[in-house]
C-alpha positions, 0 to 999 in steps of 0.5 A, spaced: 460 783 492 456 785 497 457 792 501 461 792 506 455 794 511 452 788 508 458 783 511 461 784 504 468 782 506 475 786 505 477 783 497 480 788 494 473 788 488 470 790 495 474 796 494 474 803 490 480 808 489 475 814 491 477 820 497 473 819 503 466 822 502 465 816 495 468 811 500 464 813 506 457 813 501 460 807 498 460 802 504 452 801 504 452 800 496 452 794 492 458 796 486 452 795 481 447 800 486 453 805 486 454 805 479 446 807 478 448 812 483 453 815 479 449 815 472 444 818 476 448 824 478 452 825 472 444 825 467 441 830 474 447 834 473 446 835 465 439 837 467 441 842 471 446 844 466 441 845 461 437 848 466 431 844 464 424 843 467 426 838 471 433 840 471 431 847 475 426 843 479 431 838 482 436 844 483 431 847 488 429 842 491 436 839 492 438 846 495 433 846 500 435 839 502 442 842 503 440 848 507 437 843 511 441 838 513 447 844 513 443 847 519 444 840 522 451 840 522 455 842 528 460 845 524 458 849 517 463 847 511 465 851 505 458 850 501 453 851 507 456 858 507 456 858 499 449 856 500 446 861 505 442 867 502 
């Protein structure tokens, strides 16, 4: 199935019982191309977890991403105020 940003059509294979922020990144991915976003989470996840080598590096560098783009917002949400220093 194509996504639906990618003129993917409205059958209910195009469709995932998710809340609204998975849905909204859903639309612009493919079911398969979904799927490697969610694996990849979930090893990122494990990594920074186990605070690994790679798991710290990828935790510091995705926090700074998050203050970032938090600053770019109109209106702070729960996690920019739990990211502030």
């Amino acid at each position: 199935m194509l996504a639906h940003s990618n003129r993917g059509t409205h059958a209910m294979e195009n469709y995932l019982p998710a809340h609204r922020l998975c849905n909204n990144y859903r639309w612009d991915y493919s079911a398969e191309e979904f799927q490697w976003i969610l694996k990849l989470g979930v090893w990122v996840r494990t990594q920074v977890e186990r605070e690994t080598e790679i798991g710290t590096d990828l935790r510091d560098v995705f926090h700074q991403y998050e203050l970032a783009r938090q600053k770019r917002r109109k209106t702070p949400t729960a996690l920019s105020k739990r990211l502030r220093p």
